[in-house]
Backbone bond lengths (Angstrom), bond angles and torsions (degrees), N, CA, C in turn:
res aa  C-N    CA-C-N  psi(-1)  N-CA   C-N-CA  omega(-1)  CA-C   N-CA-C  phi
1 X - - - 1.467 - - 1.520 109.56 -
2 X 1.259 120.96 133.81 1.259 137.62 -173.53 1.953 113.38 -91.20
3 X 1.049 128.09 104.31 1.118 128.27 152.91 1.092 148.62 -55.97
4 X 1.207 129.64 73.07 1.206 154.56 151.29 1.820 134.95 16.46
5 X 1.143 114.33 42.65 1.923 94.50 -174.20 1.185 110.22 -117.03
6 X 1.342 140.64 12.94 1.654 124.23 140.01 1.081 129.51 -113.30
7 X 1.104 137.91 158.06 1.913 151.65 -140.63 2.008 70.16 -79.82
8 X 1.259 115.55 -51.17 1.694 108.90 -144.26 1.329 99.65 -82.59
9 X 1.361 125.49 29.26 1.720 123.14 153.51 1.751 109.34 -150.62
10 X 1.522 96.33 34.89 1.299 110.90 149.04 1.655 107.21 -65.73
11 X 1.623 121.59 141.26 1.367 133.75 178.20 1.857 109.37 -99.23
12 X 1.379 129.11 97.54 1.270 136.35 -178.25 1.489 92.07 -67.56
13 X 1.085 130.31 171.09 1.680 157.71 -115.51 1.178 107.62 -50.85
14 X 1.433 98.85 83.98 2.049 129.66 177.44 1.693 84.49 -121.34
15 X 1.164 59.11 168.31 1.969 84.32 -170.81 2.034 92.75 -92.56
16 X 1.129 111.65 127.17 1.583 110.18 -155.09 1.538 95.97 -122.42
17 X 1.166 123.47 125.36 1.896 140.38 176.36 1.772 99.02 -113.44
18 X 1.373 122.79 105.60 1.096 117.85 -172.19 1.804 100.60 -106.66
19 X 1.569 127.80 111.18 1.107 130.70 173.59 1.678 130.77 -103.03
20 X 1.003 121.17 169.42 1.761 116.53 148.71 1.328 110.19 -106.71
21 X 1.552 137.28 56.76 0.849 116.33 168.26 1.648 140.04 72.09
22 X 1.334 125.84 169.49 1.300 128.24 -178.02 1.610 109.62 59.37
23 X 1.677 103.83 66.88 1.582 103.82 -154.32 1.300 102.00 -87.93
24 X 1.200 118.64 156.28 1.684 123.14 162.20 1.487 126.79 -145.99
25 X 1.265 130.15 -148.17 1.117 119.85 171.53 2.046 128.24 -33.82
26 X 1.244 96.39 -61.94 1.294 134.99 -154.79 1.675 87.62 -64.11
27 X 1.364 126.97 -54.46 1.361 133.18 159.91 2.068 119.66 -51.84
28 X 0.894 104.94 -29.60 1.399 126.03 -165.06 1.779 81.68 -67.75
29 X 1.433 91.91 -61.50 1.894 91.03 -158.91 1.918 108.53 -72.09
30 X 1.460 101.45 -4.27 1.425 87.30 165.63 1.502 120.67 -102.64
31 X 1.170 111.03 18.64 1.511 119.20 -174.38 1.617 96.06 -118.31
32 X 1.344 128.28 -9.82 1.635 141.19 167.03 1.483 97.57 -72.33
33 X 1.259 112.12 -72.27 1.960 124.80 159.94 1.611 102.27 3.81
34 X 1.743 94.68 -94.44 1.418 127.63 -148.38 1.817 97.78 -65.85
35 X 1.571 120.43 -29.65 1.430 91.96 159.50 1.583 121.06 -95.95
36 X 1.007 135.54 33.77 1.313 132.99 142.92 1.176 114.69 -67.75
37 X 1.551 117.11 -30.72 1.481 129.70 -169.33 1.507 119.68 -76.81
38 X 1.379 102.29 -23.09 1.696 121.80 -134.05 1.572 106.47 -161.64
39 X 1.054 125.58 129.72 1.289 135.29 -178.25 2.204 91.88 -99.47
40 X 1.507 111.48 -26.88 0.736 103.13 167.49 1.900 123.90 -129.20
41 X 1.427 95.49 122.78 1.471 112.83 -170.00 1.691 131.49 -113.81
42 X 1.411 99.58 99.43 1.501 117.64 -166.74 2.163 93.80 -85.37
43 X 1.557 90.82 128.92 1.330 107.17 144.66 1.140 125.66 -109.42
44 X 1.373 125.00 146.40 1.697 118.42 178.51 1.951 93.18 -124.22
45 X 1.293 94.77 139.29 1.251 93.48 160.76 1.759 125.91 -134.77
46 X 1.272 115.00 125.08 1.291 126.40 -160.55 1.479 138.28 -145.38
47 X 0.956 121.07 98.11 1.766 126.70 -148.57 1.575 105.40 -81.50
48 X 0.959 120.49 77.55 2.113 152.97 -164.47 1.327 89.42 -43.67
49 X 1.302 141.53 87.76 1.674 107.76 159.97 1.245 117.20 -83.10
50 X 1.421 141.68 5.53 1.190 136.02 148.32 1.751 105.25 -29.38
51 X 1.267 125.86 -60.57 1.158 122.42 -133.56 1.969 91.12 -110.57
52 X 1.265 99.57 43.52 1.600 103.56 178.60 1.743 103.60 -160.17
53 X 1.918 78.81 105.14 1.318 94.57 -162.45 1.844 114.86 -94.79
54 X 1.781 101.27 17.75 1.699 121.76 170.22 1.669 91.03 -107.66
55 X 1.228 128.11 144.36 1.193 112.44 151.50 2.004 116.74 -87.29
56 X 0.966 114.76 -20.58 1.084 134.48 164.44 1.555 115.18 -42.65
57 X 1.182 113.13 -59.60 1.800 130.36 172.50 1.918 107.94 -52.72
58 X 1.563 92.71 -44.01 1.636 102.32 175.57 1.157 98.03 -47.65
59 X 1.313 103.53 -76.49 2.068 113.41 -165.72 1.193 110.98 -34.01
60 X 1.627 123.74 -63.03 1.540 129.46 173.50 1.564 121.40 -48.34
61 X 1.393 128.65 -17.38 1.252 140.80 -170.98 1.595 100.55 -45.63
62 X 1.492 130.33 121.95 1.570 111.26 -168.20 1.652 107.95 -80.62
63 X 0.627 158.12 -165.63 1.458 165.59 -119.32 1.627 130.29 127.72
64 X 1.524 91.73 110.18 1.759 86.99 -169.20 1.439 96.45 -143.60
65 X 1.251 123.77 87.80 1.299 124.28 -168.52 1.805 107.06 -91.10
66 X 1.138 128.27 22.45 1.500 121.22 -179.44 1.947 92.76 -107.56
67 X 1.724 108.14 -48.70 1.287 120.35 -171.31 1.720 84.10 -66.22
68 X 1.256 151.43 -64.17 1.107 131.73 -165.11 1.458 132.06 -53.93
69 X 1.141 112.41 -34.90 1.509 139.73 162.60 1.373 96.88 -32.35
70 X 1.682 106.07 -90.12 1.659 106.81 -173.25 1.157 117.60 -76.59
71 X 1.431 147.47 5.40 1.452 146.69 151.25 1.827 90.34 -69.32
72 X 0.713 127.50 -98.26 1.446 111.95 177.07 0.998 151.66 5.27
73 X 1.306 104.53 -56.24 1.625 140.82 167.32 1.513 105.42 -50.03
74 X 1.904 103.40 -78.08 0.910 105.68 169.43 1.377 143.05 -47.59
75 X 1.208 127.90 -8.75 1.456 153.65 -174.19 1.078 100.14 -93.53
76 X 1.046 148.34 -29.80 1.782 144.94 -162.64 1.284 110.69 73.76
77 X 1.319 114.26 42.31 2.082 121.02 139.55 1.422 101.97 -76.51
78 X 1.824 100.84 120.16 1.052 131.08 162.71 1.637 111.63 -60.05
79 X 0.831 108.31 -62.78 1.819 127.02 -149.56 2.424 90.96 -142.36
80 X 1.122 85.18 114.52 1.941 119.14 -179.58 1.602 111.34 -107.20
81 X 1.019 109.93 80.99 1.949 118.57 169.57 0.746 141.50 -75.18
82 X 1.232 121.39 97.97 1.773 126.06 -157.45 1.745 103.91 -91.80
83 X 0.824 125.88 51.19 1.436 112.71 -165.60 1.696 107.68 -71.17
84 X 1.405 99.48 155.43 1.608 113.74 179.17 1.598 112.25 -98.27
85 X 1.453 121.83 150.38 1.317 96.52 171.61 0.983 160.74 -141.79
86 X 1.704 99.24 78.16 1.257 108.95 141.14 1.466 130.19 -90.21
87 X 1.622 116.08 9.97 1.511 123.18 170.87 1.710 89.93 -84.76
88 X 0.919 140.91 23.95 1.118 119.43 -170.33 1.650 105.29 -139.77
89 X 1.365 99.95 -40.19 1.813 121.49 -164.79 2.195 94.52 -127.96
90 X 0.764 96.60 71.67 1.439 111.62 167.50 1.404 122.51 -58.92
91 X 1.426 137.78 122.20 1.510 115.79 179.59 1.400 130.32 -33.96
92 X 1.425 118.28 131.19 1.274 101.77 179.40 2.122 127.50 94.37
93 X 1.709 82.46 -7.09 1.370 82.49 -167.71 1.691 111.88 -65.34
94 X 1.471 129.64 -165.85 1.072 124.62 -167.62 1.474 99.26 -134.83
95 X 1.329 126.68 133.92 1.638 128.70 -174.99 1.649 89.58 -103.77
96 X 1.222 104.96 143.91 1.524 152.12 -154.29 1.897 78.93 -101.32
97 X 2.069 102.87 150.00 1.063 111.29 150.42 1.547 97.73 -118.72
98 X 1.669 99.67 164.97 1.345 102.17 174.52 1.467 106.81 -100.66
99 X 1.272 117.07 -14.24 1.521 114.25 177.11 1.733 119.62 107.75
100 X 0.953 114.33 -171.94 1.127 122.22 -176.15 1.814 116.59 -61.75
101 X 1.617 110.34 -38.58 1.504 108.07 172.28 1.300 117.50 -90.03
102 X 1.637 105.14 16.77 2.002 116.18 160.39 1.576 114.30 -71.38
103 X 1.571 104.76 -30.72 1.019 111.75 -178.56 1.533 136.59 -90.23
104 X 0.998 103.12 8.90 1.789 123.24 -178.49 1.517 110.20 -105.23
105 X 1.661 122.87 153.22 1.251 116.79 160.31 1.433 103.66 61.35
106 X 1.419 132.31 -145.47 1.031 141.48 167.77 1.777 117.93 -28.13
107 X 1.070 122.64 -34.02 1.383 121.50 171.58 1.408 109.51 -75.10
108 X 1.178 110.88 -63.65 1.588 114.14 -177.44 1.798 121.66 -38.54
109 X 1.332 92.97 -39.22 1.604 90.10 169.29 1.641 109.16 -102.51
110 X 0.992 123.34 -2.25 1.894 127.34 175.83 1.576 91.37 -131.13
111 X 1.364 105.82 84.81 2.134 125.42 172.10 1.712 86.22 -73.42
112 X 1.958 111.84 125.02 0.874 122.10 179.71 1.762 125.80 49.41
113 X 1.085 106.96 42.88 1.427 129.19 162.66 1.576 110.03 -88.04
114 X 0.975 103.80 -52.95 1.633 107.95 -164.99 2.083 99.46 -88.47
115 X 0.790 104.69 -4.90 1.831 110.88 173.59 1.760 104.73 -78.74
116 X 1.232 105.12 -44.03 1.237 136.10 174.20 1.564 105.06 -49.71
117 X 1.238 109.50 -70.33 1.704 130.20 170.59 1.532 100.21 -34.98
118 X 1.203 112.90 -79.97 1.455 121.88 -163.02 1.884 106.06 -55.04
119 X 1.069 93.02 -63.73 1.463 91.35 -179.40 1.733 121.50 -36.56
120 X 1.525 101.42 -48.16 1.456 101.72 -176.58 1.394 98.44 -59.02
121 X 1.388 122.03 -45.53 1.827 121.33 -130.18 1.953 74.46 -73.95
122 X 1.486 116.58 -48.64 1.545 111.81 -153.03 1.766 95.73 -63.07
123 X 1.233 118.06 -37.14 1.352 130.49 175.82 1.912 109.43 -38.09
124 X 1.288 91.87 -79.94 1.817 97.50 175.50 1.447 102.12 -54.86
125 X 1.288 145.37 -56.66 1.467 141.17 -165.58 1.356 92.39 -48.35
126 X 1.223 155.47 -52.31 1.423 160.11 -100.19 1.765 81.44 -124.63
127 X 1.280 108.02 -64.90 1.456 105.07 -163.22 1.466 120.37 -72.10
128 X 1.497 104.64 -39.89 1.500 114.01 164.24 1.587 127.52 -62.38
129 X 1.455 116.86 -60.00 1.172 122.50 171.36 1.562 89.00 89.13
130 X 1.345 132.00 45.71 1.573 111.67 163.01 1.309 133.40 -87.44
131 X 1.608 111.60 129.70 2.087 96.08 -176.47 1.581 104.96 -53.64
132 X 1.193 124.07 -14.68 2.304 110.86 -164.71 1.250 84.07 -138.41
133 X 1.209 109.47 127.04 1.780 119.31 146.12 1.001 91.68 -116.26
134 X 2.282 103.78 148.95 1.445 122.17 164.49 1.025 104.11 -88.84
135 X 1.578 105.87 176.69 1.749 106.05 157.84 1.848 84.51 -170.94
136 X 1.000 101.73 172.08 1.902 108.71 -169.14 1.493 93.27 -117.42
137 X 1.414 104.53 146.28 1.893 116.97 169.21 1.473 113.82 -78.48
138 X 1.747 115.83 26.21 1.163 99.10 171.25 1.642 116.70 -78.10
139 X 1.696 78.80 -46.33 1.987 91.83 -176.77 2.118 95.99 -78.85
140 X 1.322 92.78 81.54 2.011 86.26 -176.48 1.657 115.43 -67.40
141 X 0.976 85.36 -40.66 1.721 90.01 167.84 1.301 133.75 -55.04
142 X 1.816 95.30 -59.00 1.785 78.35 146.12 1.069 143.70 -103.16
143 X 1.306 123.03 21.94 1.551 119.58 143.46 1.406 105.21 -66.07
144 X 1.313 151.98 -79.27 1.557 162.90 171.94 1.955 91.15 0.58
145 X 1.430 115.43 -81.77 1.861 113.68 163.49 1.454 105.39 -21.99
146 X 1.108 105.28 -75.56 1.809 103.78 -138.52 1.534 88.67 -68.76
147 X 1.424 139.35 -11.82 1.513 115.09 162.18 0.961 119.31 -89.17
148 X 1.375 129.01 20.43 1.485 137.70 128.84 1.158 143.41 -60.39
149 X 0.946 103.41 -37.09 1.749 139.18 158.11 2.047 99.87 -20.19
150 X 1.046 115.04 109.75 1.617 92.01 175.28 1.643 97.23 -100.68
151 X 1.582 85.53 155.88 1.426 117.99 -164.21 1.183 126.26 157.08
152 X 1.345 123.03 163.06 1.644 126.26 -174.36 1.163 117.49 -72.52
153 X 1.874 108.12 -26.14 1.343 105.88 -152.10 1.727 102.90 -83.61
154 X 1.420 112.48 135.70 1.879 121.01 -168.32 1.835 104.77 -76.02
155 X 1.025 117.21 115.23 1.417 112.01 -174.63 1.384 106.24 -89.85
156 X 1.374 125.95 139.56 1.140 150.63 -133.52 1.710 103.90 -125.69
157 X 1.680 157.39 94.79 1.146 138.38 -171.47 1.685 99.57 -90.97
158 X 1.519 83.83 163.18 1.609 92.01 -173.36 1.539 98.92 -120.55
159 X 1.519 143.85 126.04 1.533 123.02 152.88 1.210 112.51 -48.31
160 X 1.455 101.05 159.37 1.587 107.56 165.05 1.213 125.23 -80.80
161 X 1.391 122.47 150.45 1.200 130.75 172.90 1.699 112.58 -110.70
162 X 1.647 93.84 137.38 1.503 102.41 -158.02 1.695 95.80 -120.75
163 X 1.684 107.43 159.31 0.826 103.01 166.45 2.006 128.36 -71.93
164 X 1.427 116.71 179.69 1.622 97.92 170.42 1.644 121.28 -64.02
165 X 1.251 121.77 1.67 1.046 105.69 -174.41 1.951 98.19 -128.60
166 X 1.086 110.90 29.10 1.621 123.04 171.41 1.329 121.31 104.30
167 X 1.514 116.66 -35.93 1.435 124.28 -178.48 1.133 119.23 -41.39
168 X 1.343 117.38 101.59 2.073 112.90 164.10 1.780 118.20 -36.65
169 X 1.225 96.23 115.25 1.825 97.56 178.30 1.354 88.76 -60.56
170 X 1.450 94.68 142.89 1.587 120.50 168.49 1.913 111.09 -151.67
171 X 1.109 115.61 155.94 1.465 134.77 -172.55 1.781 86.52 -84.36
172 X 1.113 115.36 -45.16 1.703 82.41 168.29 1.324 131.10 -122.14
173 X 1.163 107.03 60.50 1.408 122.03 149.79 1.401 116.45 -94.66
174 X 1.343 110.41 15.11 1.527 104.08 176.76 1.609 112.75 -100.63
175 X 1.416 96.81 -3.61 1.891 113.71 163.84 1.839 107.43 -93.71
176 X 0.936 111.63 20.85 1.483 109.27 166.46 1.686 109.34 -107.66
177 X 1.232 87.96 138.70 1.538 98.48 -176.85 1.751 107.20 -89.57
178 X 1.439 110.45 169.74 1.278 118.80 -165.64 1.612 109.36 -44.96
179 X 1.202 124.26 -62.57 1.285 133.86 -175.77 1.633 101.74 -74.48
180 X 1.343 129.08 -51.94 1.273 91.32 173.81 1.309 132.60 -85.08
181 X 1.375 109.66 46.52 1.615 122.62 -171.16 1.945 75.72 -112.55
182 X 0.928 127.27 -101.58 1.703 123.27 161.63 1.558 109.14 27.84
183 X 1.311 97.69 -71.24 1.590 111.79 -168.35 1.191 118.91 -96.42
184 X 1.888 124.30 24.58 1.068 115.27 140.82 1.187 123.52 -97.53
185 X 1.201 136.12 14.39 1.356 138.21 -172.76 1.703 94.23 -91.18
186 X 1.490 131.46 16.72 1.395 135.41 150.04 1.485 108.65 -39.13
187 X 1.375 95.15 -56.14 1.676 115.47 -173.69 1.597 108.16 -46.68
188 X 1.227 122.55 -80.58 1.402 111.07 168.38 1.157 167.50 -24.82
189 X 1.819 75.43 -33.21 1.393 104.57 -157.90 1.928 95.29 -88.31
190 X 1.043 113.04 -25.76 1.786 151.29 -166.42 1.623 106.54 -73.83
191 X 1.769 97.77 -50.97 1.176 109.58 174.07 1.711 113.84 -62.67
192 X 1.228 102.86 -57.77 1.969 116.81 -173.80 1.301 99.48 -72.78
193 X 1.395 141.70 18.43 0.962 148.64 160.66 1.327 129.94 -82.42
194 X 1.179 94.41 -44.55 1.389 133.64 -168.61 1.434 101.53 -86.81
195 X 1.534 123.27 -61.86 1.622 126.33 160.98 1.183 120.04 -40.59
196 X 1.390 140.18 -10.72 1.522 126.49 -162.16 1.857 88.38 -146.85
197 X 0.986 105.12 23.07 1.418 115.37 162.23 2.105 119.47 -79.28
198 X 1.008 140.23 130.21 1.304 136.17 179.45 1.545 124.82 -68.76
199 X 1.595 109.17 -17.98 1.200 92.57 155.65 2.070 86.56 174.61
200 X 1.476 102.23 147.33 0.971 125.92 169.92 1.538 119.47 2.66
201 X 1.501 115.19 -59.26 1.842 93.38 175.56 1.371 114.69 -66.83
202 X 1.530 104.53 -37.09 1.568 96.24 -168.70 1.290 111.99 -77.87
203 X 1.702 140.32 -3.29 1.136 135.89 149.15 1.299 122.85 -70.54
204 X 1.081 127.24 2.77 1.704 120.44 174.23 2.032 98.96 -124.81
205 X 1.358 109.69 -5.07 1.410 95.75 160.54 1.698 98.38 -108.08
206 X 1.371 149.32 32.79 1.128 131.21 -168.92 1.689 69.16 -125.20
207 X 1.104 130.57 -62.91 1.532 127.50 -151.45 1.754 105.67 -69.68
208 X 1.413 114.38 -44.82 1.343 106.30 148.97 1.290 129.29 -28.62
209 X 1.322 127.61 -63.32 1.559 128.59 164.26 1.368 103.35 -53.92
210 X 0.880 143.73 -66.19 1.298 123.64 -148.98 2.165 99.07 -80.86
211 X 1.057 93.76 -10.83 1.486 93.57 -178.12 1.841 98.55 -81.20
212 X 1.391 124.45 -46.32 1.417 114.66 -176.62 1.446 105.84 -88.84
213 X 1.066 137.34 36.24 1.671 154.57 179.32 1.793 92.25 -91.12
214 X 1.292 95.96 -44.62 1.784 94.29 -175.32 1.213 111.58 -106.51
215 X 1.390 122.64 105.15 1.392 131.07 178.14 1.411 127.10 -46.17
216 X 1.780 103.03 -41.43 1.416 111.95 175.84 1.947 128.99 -65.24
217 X 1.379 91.64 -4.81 1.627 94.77 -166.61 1.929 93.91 -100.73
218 X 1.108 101.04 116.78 1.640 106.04 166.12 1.588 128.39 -74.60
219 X 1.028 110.00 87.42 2.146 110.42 -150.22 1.874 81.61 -70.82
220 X 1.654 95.58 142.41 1.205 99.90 167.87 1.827 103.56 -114.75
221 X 1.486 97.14 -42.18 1.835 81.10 158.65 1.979 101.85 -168.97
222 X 1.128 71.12 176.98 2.389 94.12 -148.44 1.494 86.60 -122.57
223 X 1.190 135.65 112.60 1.314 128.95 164.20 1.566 114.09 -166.26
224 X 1.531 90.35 150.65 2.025 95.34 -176.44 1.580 88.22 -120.72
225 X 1.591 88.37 137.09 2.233 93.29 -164.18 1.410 72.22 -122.65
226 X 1.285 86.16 -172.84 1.406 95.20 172.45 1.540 104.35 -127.64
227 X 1.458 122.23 131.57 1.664 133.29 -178.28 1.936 113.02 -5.78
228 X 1.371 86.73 -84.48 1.709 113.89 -153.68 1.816 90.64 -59.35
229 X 1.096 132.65 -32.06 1.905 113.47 -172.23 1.543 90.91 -131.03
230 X 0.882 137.30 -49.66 1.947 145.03 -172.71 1.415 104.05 92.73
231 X 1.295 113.03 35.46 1.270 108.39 159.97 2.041 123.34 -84.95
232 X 0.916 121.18 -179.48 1.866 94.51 -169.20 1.256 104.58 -72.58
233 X 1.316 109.40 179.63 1.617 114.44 -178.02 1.297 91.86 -115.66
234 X 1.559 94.04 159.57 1.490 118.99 178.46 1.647 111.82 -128.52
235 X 1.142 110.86 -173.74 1.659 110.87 -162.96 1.559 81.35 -71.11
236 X 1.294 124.55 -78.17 1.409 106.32 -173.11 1.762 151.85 -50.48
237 X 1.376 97.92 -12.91 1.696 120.58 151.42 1.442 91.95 -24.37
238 X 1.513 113.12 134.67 1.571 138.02 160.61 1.672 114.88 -93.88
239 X 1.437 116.48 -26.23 1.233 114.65 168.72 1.553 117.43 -149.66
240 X 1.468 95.28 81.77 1.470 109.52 -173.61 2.533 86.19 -78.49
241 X 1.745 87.02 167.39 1.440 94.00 171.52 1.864 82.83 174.51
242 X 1.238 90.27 138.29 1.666 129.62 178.05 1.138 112.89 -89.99
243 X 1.008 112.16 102.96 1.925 147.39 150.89 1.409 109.36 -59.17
244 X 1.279 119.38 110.19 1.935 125.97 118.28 1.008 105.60 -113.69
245 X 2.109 77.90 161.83 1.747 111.98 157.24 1.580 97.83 -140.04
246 X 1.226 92.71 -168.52 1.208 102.06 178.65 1.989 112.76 141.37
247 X 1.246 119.12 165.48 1.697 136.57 -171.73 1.670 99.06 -83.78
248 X 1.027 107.81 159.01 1.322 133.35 137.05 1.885 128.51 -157.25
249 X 0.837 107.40 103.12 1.596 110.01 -172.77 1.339 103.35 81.53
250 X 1.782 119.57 34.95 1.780 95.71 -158.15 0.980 138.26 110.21
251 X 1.564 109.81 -55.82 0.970 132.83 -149.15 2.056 99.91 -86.28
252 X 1.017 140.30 126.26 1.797 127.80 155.84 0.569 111.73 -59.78
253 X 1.404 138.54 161.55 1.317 160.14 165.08 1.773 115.58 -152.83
254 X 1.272 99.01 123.26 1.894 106.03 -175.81 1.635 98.65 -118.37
255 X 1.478 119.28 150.09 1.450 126.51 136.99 1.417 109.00 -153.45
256 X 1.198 112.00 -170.14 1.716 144.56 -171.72 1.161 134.68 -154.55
257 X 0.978 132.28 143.69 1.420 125.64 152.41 1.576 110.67 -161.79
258 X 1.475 98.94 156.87 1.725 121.71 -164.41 1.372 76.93 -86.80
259 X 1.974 91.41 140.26 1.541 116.87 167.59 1.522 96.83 -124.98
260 X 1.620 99.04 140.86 2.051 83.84 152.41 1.683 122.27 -99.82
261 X 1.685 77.79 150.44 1.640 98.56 169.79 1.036 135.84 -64.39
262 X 1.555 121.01 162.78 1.728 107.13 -150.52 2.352 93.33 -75.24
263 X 1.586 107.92 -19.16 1.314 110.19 176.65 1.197 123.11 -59.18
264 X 1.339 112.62 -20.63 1.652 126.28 167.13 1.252 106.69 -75.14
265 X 1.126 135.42 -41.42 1.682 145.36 -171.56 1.725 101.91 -44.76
């Protein structure tokens, strides 16, 4: 694997996984992805503060660039991009809006998070030039943006990868402490609740219960949208899928997952 630190041995049409780091599983399987795609496979890794609207959350961001190296490696990243940033944020550059569905859900409580998103993703597309970028359906929302994003490059979704007991791998769950590692599996549990529900009200009052069952989790929001706009779903929605977020110790925590509609039935 080739290490990466100037724009001028960046590799154009590699199959491209653009991260911040603190890699694990969940990263692993999108770098499995991108060489199916690609004989050649660029990771970049880069801690966005555009898109961190605590500066506080920045600081805490975990960072382990030796474990990323060889998780990487081992994964089949070709080419590892450390860029600095001003390879990234040039004088003068211009910040990107994401629009009106920046501001919902995940935007509404992270104001200029998702501006942040776009800007970087159009940023690396520009410098890389890759035909496939990954990205995972954990963060759906912002995957849903960045295929807005215009450009050539074909964006690629990844499922999520969960732990054995449901938890969406995430880079910060490694700031959860023992017990509230326990008590995020709310999330899951909220979600499969919600899936084996008979129809739409009683899945957003069944996952509610089981979401205020755990005192420690601060729900910031419980909702079944529907795919293509994220406005709510209704019995007739073709691709309804269930959204949380929400705290624990601090800490965020997001997932999803696609349910079918009773029109699929």
């Amino acid at each position: 694997m080739k290490i990466v630190t100037q724009v001028s041995d960046l590799v154009s049409g590699c199959a491209f996984v653009p991260t911040m780091g603190a890699l694990h599983s969940g990263h692993q399987s999108l770098f499995t992805l991108a060489a199916k795609k690609s004989e050649s496979v660029m990771a970049s890794i880069f801690v966005n503060p555009l898109q961190f609207e605590n500066p506080d959350d920045l600081a805490r961001y975990p960072r382990t660039p030796e474990q990323d190296a060889e998780l990487a490696e081992e994964a089949g990243v070709t080419h590892l991009w450390l860029p600095l940033y001003e390879d990234i944020y040039p004088p003068g550059f211009k910040k990107l809006s994401a629009g009106p569905l920046g501001d919902i859900y995940e935007g509404a409580s992270r104001p200029g998070h998702f501006d942040g998103v776009v800007t970087v993703v159009s940023r690396l597309f520009e410098l890389v030039r890759p035909q496939f970028a990954i990205f995972g359906e954990k963060d759906f929302q912002q995957l849903s943006l960045i295929k807005k994003i215009k450009s050539d490059v074909e964006i690629v979704s990844a499922p999520t990868v969960r732990e054995s007991d449901g938890l969406a791998l995430s880079s910060r769950n490694t700031r959860l402490d023992a017990q509230s590692r326990l008590q995020a599996t709310v999330i899951s549990r909220a979600l499969h609740a919600a899936l084996a529900a008979d129809n739409l009200a009683s899945a957003r009052s069944v996952m509610r219960e089981v979401i205020e069952s755990e005192s420690s989790f601060t729900l910031d929001y419980a909702e079944i949208i529907d795919e293509d706009d994220f406005t709510e779903a209704t019995e007739s929605t073709l691709r309804p899928r269930v959204i949380i977020s929400g705290w624990l110790n601090g800490v965020r925590l997001i997932d999803n997952m696609a349910m079918r509609s009773r029109a699929q039935i």
